[in-house]
N, C-alpha and C positions, 0 to 999 in steps of 0.2 A: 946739563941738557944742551944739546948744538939748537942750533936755529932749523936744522931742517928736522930734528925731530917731531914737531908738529903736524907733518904732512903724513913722516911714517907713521906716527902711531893713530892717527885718524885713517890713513888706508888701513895699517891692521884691524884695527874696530870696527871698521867700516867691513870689512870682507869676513872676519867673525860672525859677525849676527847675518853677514847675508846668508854663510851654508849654517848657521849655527852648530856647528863644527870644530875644533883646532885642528884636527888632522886634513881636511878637504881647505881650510882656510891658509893651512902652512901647505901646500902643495897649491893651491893658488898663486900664492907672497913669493913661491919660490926658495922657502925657507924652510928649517925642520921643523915640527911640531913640538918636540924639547922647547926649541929657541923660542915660539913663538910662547907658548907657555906659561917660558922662565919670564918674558917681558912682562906680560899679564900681572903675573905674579909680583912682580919687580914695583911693576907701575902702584898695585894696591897695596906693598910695602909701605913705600914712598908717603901714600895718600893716607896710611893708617884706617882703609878700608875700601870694600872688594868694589869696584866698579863691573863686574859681569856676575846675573845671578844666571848659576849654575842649577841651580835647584827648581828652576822652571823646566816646563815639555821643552819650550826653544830656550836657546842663551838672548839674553835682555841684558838690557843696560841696567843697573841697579838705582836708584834714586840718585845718590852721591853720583853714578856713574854719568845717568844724565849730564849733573851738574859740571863733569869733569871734560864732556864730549864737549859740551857750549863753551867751557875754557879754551879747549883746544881748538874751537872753530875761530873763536875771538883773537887768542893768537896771532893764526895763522892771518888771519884778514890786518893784523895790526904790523902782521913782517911785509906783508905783500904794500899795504901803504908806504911803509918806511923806505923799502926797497923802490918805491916809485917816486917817492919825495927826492932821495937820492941818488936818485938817478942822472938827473940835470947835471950834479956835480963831478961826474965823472965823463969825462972829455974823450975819454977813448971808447964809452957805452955808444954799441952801435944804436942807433935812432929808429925806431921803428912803431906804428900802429896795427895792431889785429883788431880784428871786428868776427864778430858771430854774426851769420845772417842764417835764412831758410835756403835752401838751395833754387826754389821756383822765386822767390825774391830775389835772390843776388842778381839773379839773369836779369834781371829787369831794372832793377831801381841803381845799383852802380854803375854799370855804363854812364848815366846822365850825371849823377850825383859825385863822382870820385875823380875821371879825368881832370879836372882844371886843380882841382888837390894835388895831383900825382906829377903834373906839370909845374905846381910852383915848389913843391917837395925833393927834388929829383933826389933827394941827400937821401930819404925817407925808402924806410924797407916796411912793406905796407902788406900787411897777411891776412886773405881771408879765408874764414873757417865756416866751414859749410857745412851745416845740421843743423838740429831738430830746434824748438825755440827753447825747450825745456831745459836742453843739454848748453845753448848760447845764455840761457839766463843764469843759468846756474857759473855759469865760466865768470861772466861779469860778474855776479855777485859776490866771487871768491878773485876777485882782479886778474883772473888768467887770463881775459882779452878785455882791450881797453873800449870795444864799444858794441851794444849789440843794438841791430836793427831789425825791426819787427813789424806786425800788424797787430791792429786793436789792443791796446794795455788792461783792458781792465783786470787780470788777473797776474800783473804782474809785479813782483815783491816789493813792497812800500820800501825796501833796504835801498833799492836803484832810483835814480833820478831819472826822470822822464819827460821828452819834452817830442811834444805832438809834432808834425812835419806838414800833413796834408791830407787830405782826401780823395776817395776812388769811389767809385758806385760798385756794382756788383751785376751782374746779366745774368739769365737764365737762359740756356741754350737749349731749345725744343724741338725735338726732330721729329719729323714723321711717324713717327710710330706714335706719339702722344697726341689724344681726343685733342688739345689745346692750337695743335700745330695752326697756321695756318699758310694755305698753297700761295705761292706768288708773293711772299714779299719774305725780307731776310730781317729786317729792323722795325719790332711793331711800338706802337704807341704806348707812353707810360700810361699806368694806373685803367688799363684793358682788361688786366685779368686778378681775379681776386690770387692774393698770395695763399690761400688756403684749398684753390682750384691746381698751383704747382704744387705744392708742397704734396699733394695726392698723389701723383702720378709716382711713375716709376722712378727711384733716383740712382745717380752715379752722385759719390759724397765724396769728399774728402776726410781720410780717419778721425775720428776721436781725438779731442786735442787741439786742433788747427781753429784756426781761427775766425775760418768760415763756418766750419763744424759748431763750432760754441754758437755761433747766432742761429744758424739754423735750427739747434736744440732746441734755443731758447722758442723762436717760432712756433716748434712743433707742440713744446707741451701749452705755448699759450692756446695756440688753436685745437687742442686734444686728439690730434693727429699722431696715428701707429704708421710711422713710415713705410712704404718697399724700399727698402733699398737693394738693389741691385748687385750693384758694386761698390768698392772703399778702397781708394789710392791713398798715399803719403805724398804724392805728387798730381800738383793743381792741370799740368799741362794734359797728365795722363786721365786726368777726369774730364777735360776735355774735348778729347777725342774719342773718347767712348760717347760720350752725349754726340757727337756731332756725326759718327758711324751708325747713331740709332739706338745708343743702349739703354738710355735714359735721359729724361732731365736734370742737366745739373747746373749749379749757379758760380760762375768764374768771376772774378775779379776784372774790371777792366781793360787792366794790364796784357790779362790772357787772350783777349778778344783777338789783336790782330796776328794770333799762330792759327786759329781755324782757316780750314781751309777754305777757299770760295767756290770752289766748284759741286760742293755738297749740300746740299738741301737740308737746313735749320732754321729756324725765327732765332733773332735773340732780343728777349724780352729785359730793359730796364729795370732793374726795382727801384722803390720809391727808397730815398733816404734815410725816414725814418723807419725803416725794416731793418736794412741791413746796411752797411758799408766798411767801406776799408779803411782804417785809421792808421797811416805809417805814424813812427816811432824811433826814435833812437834813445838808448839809455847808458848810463854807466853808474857804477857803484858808488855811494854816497862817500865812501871812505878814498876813493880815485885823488890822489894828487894833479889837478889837471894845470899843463904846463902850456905854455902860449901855443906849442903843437897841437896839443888838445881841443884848443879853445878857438883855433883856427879852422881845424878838421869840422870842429861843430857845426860852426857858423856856416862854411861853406855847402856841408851838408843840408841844413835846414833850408838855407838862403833858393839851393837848388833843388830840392824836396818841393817848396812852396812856390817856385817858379814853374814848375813841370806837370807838377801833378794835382795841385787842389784843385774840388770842383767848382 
């Protein structure tokens, strides 16, 4: 077995049970359905028993086969360290960091955090990867980028190491059209209005998932509130503007506060800290060989995370 067979044969698995299929799964792969098959076949040879039951409505992993995917994940996580251990030792390996961030984060928290990195690095080819947090965690977890940056950890895989950076508050942006509004002023007083009087009104949300979303959840079912929701962006900026053109109440991160515009008519309301807040984050995989580069990258991040933005 090569060393990159781990990868193929966890994407074949992996794209098998998604159409649970070999013919729709080899026309995926790019491969014939024979081939794909024979490997199947090959592999439960090998194993002296069937890792895919066939005999279910969908194709499944079979118990043995579980056991065989978790080898193959372990593996793979164990070439990806080795590769990164050895890495240092090859003089001609070009030098480089990738980072996973959210796309409405990068905007924001790199600029401050990355230039003085970038300037004492100039050697350094520095790549970042811009999506979802689910898709950046999953990348670090399997070492495909060596750092990801995020908000609020509490759901994030005990496999990654995680170290807090700083804090943000969060604002509720109230247009005119909400009972709550009020006329003549843009920045109203904390702990004014019960969080169970916004949480009522009309919302603009951020999707499912996010990180604002998860507290708000949580919110809603402590207070036994059936939301409106209005609207649902994947992007914090575009939920911002829809609240601040009238469409709803929505609640933005700090950060986002100074893209609204000033010449339109909103409050934005504080919340208290212990509601809701923004918890930045940097993590990397527990298995990471981290090299002075790493450790340097870290620090300076943190050092400028905690200079910039704690409350």
């Amino acid at each position: 077995m090569t060393l990159n067979n781990y990868q193929d044969i966890l994407q074949y698995i992996d794209v098998l049970l998604k159409h649970n299929s070999f013919t729709k799964a080899a026309k995926d792969l790019y491969i014939s359905q024979p081939y794909l098959t024979q490997i199947i076949k090959k592999i439960e040879d090998d194993l002296g028993t069937e890792i895919i039951n066939r005999k279910s409505p969908q194709l499944q992993l079979t118990e043995a086969g579980k056991v065989y995917y978790q080898y193959l994940e372990n593996s793979e996580a164990e070439l990806n360290q080795l590769k990164n251990t050895l890495i240092q030792y090859n003089e001609d390996s070009p030098i480089s960091l990738s980072i996973g961030v959210l796309s409405s984060l990068a905007t924001f928290i790199l600029p401050i955090t990355l230039p003085k990195f970038v300037q004492a690095h100039p050697e350094v080819t520095l790549t970042i990867l811009e999506d979802l947090p689910s898709n950046s965690e999953a990348k670090a977890m399997n070492q495909e980028i060596d750092f990801y940056i995020g908000q609020n950890p509490e759901t994030v895989s005990p496999s990654l190491i995680t170290h807090l950076c700083g804090t943000h508050r969060y604002y509720a942006v109230i247009p005119p059209s909400s009972d709550l509004y009020v006329s003549g002023s843009v920045q109203l007083s904390p702990n004014t209005i019960a969080i169970d009087k916004l949480l009522s009104q009309d919302l603009v949300l951020t999707s499912s998932g996010s990180a604002i979303r998860r507290q708000i959840n949580r919110l809603l079912k402590r207070y036994n509130i059936t939301p409106n929701i209005v609207l649902e962006s994947t992007n914090i900026y575009t939920v911002s503007k829809f609240a601040e053109h009238g469409t709803g109440v929505a609640f933005i991160p700090e950060s986002a506060v100074p893209t609204l515009q000033e010449d339109l008519e909103y409050n934005l309301y504080p919340i208290s800290l212990d509601l809701m807040s923004v918890d930045f984050f940097i993590a990397y995989s527990s298995q990471l060989y981290l090299t002075d580069l790493h450790h340097d990258f870290l620090n300076r991040f943190i050092t400028n995370v905690q200079t910039h933005l704690i409350v």
